[in-house]
C-alpha positions as CSV (number, residue, x, y, z in Angstrom):
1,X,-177.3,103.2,226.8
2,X,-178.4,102.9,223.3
3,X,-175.3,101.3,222.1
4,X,-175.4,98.9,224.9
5,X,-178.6,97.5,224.1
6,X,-178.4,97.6,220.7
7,X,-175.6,95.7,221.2
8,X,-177.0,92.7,223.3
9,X,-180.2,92.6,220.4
10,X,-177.7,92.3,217.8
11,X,-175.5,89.5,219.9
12,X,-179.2,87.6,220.3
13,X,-180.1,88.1,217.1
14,X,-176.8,86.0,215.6
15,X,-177.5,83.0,218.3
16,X,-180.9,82.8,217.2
17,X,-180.2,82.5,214.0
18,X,-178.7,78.8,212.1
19,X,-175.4,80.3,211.7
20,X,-175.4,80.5,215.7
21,X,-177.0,77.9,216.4
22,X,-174.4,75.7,214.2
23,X,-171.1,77.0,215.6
24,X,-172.8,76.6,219.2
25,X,-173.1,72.9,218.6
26,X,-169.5,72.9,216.2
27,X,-168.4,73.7,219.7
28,X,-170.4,71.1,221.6
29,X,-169.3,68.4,219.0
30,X,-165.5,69.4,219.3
31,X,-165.3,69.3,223.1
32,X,-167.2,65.8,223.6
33,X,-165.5,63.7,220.4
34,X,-162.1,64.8,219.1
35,X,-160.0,62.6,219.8
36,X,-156.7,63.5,221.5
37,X,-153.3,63.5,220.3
38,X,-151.1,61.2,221.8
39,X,-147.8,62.4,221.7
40,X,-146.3,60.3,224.3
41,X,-143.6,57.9,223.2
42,X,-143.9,54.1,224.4
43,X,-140.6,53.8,226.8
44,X,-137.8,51.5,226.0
45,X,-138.6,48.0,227.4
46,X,-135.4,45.7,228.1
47,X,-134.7,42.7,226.0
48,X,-135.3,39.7,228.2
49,X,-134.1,37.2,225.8
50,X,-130.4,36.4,225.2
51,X,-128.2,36.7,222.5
52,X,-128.5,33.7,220.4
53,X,-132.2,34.1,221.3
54,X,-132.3,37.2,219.1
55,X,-129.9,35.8,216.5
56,X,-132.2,32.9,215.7
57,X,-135.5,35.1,215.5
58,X,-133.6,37.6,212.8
59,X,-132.4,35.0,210.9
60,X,-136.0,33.1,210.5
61,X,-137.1,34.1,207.3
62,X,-139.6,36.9,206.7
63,X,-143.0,37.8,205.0
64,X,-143.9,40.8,203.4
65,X,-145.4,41.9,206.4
66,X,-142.0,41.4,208.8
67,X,-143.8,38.0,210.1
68,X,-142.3,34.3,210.1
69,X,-142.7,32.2,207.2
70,X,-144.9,29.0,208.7
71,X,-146.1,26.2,206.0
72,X,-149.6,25.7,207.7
73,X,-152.4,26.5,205.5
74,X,-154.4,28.4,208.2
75,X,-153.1,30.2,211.6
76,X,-153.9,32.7,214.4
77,X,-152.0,34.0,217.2
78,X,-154.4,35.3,219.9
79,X,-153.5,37.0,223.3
80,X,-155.8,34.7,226.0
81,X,-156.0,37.9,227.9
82,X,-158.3,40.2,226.2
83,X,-158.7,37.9,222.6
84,X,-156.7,40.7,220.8
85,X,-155.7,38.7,217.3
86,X,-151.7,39.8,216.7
87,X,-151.4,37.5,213.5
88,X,-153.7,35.9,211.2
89,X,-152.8,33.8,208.3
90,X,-156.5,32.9,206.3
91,X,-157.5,32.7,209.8
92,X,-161.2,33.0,209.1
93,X,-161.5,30.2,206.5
94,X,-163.1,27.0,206.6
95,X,-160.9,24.0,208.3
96,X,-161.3,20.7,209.1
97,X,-160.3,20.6,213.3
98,X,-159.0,16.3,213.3
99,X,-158.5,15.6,216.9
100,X,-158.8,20.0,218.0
101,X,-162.0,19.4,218.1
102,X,-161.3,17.6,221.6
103,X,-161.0,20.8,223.0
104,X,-165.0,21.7,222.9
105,X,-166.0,17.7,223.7
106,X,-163.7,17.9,227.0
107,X,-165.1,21.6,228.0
108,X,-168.7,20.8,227.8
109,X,-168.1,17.1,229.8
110,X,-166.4,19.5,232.3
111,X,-168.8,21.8,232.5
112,X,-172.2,19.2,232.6
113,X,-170.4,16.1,234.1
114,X,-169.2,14.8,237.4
115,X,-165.4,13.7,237.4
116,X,-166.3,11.2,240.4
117,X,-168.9,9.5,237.6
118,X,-168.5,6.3,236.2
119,X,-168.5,6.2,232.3
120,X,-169.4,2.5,230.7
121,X,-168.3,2.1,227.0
122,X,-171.4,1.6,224.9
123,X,-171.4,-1.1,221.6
124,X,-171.9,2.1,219.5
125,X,-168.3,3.9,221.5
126,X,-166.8,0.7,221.0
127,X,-167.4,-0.1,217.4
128,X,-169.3,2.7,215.9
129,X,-165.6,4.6,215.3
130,X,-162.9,3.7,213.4
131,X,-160.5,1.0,215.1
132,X,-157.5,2.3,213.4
133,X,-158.5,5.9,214.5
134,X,-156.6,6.9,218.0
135,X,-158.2,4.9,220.8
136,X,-157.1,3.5,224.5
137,X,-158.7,0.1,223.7
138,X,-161.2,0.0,225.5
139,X,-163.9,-2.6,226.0
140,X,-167.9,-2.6,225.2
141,X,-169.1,-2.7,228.6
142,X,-165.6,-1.5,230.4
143,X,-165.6,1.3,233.2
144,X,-163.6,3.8,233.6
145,X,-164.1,7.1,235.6
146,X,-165.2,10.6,234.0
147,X,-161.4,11.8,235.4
148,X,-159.7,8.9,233.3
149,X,-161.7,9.7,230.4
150,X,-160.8,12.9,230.3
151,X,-157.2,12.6,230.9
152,X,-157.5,10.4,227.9
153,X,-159.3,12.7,225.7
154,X,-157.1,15.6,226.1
155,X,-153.6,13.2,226.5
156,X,-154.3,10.6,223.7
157,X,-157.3,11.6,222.0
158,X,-159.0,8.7,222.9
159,X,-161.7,8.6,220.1
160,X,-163.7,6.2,222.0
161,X,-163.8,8.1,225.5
162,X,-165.2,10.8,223.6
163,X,-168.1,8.9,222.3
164,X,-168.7,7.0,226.4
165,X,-169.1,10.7,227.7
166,X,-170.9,11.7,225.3
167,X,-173.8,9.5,225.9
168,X,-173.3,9.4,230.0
169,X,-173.6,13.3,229.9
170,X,-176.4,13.6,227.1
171,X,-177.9,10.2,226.2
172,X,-176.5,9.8,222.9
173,X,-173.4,11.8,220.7
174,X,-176.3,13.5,218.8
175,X,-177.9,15.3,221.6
176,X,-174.2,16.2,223.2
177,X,-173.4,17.5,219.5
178,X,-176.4,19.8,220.3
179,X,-174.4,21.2,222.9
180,X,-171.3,21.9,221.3
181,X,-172.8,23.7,218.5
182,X,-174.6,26.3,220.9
183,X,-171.6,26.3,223.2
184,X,-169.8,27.6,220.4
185,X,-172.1,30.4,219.5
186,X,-172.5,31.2,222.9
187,X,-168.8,32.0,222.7
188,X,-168.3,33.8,219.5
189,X,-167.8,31.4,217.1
190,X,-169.3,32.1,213.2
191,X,-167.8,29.7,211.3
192,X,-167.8,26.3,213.1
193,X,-170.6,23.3,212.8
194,X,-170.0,20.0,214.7
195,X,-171.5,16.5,213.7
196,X,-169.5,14.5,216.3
197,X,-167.6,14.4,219.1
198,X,-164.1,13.4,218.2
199,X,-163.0,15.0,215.2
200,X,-162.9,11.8,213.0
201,X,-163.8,13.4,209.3
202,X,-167.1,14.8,207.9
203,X,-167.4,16.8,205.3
204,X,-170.3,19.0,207.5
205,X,-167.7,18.6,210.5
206,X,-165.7,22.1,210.5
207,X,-164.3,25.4,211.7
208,X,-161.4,27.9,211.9
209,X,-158.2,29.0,213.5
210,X,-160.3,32.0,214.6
211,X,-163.0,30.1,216.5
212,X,-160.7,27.4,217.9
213,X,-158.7,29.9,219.5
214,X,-162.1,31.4,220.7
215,X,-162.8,27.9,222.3
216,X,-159.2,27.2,223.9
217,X,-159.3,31.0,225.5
218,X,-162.8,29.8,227.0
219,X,-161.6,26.2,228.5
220,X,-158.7,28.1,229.6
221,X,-160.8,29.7,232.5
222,X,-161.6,26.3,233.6
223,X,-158.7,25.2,236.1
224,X,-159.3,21.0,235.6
225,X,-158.8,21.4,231.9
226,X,-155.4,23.3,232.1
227,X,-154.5,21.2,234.7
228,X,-155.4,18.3,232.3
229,X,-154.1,19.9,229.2
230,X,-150.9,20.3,230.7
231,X,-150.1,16.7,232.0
232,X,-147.4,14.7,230.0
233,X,-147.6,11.2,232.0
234,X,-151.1,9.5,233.1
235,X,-151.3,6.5,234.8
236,X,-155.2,5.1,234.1
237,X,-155.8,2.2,236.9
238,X,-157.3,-0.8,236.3
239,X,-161.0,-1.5,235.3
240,X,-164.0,-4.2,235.6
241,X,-162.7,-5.9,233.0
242,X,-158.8,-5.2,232.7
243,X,-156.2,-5.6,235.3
244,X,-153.4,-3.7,233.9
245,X,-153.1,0.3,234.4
246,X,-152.8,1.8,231.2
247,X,-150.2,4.4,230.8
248,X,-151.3,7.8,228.9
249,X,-148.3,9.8,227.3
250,X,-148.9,13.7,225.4
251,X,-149.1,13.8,222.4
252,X,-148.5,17.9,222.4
253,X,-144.5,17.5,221.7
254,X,-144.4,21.6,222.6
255,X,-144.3,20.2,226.1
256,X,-142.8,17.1,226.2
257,X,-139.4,17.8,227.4
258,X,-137.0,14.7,225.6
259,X,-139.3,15.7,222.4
260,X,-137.3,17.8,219.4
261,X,-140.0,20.4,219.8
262,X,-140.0,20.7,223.5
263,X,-140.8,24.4,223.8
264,X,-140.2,25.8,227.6
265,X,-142.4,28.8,227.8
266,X,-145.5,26.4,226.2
267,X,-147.9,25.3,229.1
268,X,-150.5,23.1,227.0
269,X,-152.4,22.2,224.1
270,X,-154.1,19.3,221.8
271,X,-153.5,18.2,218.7
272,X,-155.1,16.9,215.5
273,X,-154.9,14.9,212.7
274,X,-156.6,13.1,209.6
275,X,-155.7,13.0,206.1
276,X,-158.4,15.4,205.1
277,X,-157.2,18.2,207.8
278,X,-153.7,17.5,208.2
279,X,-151.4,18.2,211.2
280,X,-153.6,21.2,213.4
281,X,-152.6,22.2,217.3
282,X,-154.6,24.1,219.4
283,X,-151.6,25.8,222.0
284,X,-150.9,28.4,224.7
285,X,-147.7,29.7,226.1
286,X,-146.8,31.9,228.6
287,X,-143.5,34.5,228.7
288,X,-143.4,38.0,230.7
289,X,-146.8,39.2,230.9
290,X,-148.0,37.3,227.9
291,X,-150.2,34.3,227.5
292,X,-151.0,33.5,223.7
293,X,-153.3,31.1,222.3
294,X,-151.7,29.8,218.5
295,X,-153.6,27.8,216.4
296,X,-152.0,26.4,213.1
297,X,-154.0,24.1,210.6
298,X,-153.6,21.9,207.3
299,X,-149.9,21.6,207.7
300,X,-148.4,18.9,205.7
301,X,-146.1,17.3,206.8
302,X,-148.0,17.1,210.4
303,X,-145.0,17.4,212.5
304,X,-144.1,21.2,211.0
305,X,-147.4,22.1,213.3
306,X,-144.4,22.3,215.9
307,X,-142.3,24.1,214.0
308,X,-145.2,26.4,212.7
309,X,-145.7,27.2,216.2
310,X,-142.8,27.6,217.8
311,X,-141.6,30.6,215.3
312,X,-144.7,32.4,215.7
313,X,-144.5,32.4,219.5
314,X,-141.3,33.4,219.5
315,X,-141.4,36.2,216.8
316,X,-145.0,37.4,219.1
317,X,-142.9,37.3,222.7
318,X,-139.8,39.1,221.4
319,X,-141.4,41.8,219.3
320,X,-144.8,42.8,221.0
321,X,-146.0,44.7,224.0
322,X,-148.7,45.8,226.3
323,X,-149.9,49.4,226.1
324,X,-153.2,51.2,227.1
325,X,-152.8,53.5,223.9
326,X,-156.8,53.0,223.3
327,X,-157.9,53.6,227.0
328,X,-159.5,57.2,225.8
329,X,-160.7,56.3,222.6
330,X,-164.0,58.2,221.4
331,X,-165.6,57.5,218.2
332,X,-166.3,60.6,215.4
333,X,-169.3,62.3,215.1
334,X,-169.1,61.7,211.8
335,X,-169.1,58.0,212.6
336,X,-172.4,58.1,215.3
337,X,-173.9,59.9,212.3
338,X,-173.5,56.5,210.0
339,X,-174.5,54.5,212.5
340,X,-177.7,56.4,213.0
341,X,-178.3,56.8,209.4
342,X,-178.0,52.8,209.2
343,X,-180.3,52.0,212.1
344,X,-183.3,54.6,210.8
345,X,-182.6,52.7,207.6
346,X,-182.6,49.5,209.4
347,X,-185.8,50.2,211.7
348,X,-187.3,52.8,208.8
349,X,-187.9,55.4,211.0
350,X,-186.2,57.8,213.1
351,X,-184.1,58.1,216.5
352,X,-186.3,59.6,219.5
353,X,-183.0,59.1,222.0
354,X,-179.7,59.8,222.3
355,X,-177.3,57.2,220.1
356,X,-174.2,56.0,222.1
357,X,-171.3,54.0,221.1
358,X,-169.3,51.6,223.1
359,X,-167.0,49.0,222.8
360,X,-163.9,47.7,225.2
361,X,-161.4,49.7,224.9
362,X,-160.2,49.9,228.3
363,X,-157.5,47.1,228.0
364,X,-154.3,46.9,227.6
365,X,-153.4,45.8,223.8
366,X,-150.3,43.9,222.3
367,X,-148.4,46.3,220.0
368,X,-145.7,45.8,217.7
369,X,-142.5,47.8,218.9
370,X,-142.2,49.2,215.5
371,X,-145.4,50.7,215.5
372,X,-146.0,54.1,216.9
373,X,-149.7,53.4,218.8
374,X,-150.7,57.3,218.2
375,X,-151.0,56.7,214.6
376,X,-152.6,53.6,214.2
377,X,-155.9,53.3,211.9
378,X,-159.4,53.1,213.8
379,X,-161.9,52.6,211.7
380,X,-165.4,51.0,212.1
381,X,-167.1,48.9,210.0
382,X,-171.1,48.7,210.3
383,X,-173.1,45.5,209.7
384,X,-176.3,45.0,211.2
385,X,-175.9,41.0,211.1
386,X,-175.9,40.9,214.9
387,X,-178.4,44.1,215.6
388,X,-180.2,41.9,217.7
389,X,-177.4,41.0,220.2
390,X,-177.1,45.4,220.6
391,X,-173.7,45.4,218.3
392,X,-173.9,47.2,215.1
393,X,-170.2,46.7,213.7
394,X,-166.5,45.9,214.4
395,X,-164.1,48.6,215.7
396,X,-160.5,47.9,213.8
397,X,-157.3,49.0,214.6
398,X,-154.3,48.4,212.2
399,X,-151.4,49.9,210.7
400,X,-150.5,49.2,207.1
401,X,-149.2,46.0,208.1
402,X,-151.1,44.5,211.0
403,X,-154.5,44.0,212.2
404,X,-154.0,45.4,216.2
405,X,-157.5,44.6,217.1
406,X,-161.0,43.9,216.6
407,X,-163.7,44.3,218.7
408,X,-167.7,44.6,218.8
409,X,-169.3,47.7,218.7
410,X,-172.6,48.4,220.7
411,X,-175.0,50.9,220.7
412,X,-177.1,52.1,223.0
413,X,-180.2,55.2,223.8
414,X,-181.7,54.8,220.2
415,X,-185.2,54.4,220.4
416,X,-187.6,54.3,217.7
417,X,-189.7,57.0,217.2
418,X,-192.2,54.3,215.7
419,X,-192.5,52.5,218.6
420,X,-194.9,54.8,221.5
421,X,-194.2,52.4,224.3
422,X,-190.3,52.5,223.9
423,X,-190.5,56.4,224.1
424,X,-193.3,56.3,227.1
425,X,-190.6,54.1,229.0
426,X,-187.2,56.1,227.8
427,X,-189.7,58.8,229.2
428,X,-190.5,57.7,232.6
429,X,-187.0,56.6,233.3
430,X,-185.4,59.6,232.4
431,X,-183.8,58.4,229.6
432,X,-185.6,61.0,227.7
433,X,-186.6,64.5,228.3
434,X,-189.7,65.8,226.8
435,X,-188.8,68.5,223.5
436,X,-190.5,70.7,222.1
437,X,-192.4,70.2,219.2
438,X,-190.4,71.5,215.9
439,X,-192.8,73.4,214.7
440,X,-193.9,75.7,217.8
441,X,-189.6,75.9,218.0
442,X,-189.9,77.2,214.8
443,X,-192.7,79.7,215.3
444,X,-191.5,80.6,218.6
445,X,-188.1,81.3,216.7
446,X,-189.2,83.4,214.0
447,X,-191.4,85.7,216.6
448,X,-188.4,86.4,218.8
449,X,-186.3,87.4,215.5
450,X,-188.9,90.0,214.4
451,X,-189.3,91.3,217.9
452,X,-185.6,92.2,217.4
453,X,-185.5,93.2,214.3
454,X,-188.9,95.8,215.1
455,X,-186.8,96.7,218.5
456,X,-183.5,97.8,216.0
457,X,-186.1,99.4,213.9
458,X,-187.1,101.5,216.4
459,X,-184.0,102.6,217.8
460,X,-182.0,103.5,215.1
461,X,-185.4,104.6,212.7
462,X,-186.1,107.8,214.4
463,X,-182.1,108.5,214.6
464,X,-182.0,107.9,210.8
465,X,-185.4,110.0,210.1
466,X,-183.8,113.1,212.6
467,X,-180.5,113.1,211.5
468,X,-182.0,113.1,207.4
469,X,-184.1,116.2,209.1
470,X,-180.9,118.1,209.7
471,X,-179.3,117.8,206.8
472,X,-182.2,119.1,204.8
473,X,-182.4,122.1,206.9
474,X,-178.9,122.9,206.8
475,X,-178.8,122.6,202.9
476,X,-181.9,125.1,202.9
477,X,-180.2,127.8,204.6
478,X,-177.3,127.5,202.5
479,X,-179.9,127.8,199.4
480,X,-181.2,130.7,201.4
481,X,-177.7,132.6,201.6
């Protein structure tokens, strides 16, 4: 009976101590956050495209990364899907948009207009733009409806249109600029400042392959505009003061089919160009299970921002896709201990809750098929530039040659210890449970260890003191003899 209790005081006796105590939690740690090991390969998908079709991808040439060479200055391939980037070329640098930056005029009209409303051309949308910039020549004091105008935004980049729905939506092109600019951070967009509606050059009048993609993947939820994007003939009836219908023809060549660039799988796009930007195209193009968003900017000659194009969608359909290989993603302890670190830095004092990390993993991804998703590179990246908005970094994944993915991370259950009414409501809603104070833990700890250690003491003392007892005798009798 002796053994068994000395036994269960000297199991206690470890738990309670920090040695315990830390393999507990090791435990705890291990069970909740490592990550698994996928060891499932992706299966064989069959090639779709034909022969020649594979020929003419191989023999494009290459970067040092595997991708096509393209001569623009700035691109991005985006899947519209989930805004995965598969391919970035300086896509983050400053740009000027030309005629791209139609896209964001034509959204907001759609969004704050009426397409049954009458739009009357203003002195200033008449004259206050460049005559030799694009235009459907119209009239000061011509009408025409918002549906026309729209069509002739999107089809001929009617820099004059742009200007007539500006003010019939917003009173004048500076308070519809307004508009834009916040639309634009509503949507994501960090590197992009608008000063007028059509595109025509300004030196404060820019953005970037990254955030015009952004701003195409948003109009693409609206039905009118891809039905507009999309449309390669427009007849525009007469007006109050002209009785000929004008005709409206695309100048997006990816979809005009007697055009050298005609490309089938492309469903839309707009275009852009001034001296100062070059040739840019805003595009999307659908093949399989793929719809892709491609952006290409300062290309020189303008034209190649077909060609530009073209190989990157092709390259993207042919060598990419879809796999869930993130769907159980968890992050490291070792990275909710940065993240903490940072925000008690941030906040100067400590967490009182329980830190979570989140971000949308849950989709389905593009991946290369040379890549092996198991092995891919997650790392995160903290920044507390948008700590306001809940998101404390970027969640990465990339191999040594591509960027897979980049999303926002939030965080969630920290509450400052500074702050009593924060804790009092974590409290009441049970996002907190009440903890001891360290110290009494601490006292309360070191009491229970010398209750077991005086508990061992007394069992095995008495043993020790009886047992020395008996030897002493036994060498006295010998002494004796």
């Amino acid at each position: 009976m002796k053994k068994i209790i000395t036994s269960i005081l000297i199991l206690a006796l470890v738990f309670l101590s920090p040695f315990g105590q830390a393999y507990c939690y090791a435990e705890e740690w291990d069970e909740e956050y490592i990550e698994e090991d996928y060891s499932d390969e992706s299966e064989e998908v069959e090639e779709e495209s034909s022969t020649e079709e594979q020929e003419a991808t191989t023999e494009e040439p290459k970067d040092e990364h595997g991708f096509p060479v393209i001569t623009c200055q700035s691109a991005i391939v985006m899947d519209a899907s989930t805004g995965q980037v598969i391919y970035e070329k300086d896509g983050y640098s400053k740009q000027y948009p030309a005629s791209t930056t139609k896209i964001m005029t034509a959204l907001i009209a759609l969004e704050k207009g009426n397409m049954n409303d009458t739009l009357v051309m203003s002195e200033n949308a008449i004259w206050g733009i460049d005559r030799d910039s694009s235009n459907i020549g119209l009239d000061v004091g011509e009408e025409i409806s918002m549906k026309d105008g729209l069509y002739a935004i999107l089809m001929s980049s009617a820099n004059e249109v742009c200007v007539g729905a500006a003010e019939h939506i917003s009173g004048s092109t500076d308070a519809f600029v307004s508009l834009m600019n916040q639309r634009a951070k509503e949507i994501g967009c960090t590197n992009t400042n608008f000063t007028n509606v059509n595109g025509l050059h300004n030196e404060n009048h820019y953005t970037c392959a990254y955030d015009l993609a952004i701003m195409a993947r948003e109009a693409l939820n609206n039905p009118t505009f891809r039905e507009m994007s999309a449309c390669t003939y427009y007849e525009v009836p007469p007006t109050n003061l002209i009785s000929d219908t004008r005709y409206l023809w695309q100048n997006n060549e990816l979809i005009c089919g007697t055009s050298d660039y005609y490309y089938s799988y492309c469903t839309g796009g707009k275009t852009g160009y001034t001296d100062e930007a070059g040739g840019t195209l805003v595009s999307w193009a659908s093949y399989n299970d793929m719809e892709l968003i491609c952006v290409v900017m300062n290309t020189q000659p303008k034209n190649n921002i077909f060609q530009d194009s073209i190989k990157l969608y092709n390259y993207m359909f042919y060598n990419y896709y879809r796999d869930s290989f993130m769907l159980d993603f968890e992050f490291s302890p070792e990275q909710l201990t940065e993240v903490q670190n940072t925000l008690n830095s941030y906040y100067g004092c400590e967490n009182a809750g329980q830190l979570k990390l989140t971000a949308d993993t849950k989709k389905e991804l593009l991946v290369n098929y040379s890549a092996d998703p198991s092995k891919l590179w997650k790392s995160l990246d903290i920044s507390t530039d948008r700590i306001n908005e809940g998101i404390i970094g970027t969640l990465t994944v990339y191999d040594s040659n591509i960027t897979y993915l980049k999303l926002p991370v939030y965080f969630s259950g920290y509450i400052r210890s500074d702050d009593p009414e924060a804790i009092r409501a974590a409290y009441a809603d049970g996002t907190l449970r009440k903890i001891p104070e360290k110290t009494a833990v601490s006292i309360l700890k070191k009491i229970g260890i010398w209750i077991i250690v005086l508990a061992i003491i007394i069992i095995f003392l008495p043993k020790r003191i009886s047992s020395t007892t008996k030897k002493k005798r036994k060498k006295s009798k010998k002494k004796r003899r």
